[in-house]
Steps between C-alpha positions, in 0.01 A plus 500: 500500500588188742779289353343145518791335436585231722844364691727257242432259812090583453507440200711168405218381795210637298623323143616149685149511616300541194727259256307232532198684294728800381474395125121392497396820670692712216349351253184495649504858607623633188278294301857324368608819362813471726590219248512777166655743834831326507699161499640336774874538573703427685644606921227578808613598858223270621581095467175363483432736223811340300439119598166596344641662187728227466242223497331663256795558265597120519116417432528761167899258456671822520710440746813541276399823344346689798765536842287582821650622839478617852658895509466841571454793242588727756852259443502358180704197459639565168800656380463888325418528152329167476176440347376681213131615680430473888164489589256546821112389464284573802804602744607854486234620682527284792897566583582785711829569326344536175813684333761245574323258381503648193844618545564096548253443155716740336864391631432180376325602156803551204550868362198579244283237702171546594310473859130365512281603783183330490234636755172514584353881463178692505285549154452862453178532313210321307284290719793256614608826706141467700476156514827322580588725806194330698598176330890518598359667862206317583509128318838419470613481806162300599585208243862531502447490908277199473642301308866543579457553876667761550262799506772737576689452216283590222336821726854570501503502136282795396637713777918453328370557144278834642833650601631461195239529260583581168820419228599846568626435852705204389649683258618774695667267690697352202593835358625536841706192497647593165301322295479677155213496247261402737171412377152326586240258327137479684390180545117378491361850519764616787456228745854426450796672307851418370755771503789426322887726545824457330816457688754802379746342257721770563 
């Protein structure tokens, strides 16, 4: 199968484009599940994407327990052995260099740590598994194109998360990485999943 994923350059374009409507069209789109999904935190290689997050963080008056910046995880700007958990929501799949990222996730997670990949995947069976492939396919990109002008960026969409389908691929990439007790959580029927993997205390 085609790897969809686009150049780092591509795709800082893409998400600088759709900020503006980024967070309406994710909770449109997902019917606001993407709010039970995950919780915003914290660093974005795409500035309007911060300057967004921050303005929303000051209107919540979090600003002193939430830190937001500009960086990298292909070059984390944190020293090793940091943070307790890393995580990644809706990222993974569009990096090229998937496994140092999450060799960066990892260097900066502390010994016994865990590392959160949140992603969008495919649901495998029921009638979600008919339906939301010509929903995520077919409508998606129309409304998310529409509305956030920028068609290309939500046909691009469906076509990263179809090369990487499933929790299973993710997680044979963080076995890979050295991740140990790697395991995943199905979200809302499969349309998204959270795998989870323990840094090696050893």
């Amino acid at each position: 199968m085609k790897n969809y994923v686009l150049h780092p350059g591509s795709i800082r374009k893409l998400f600088d484009t759709i900020a503006p409507r980024y967070d309406f069209l994710n909770h449109l789109l997902s019917l606001k599940r993407d709010l039970y999904w995950r919780k915003v935190l914290g660093l974005d290689f795409s500035e309007p994407m911060v300057r967004r997050a921050r303005r929303k963080v000051r209107k919540e008056g979090l600003m002193q327990a939430v830190a937001l910046s500009l960086g990298d995880v292909l070059s984390l700007p944190f020293r090793n052995n940091t943070f307790s958990a890393s995580m990644m929501a809706f990222g993974l799949r569009n990096i090229l260099q998937k496994e140092q990222a999450l060799s960066e996730m990892i260097r900066v997670t502390e010994k016994g740590g865990k590392v959160i990949i949140l992603e969008f995947t495919l649901p495998r069976k029921g009638l979600m598994r008919s339906l939301y492939p010509f929903y995520f396919m077919k409508i998606l990109p129309w409304v998310g194109g529409f509305i956030s002008g920028d068609k290309g960026a939500y046909t691009y969409l469906p076509k990263s998360v179809f090369h990487f389908q499933y929790s299973e691929d993710y997680e044979v990439l963080m076995r890979k990485s050295g991740l140990e007790k790697v395991i995943s959580r199905p979200l809302t029927h499969g349309i998204a999943s959270l795998m989870v993997g323990i840094k090696n205390d050893r």
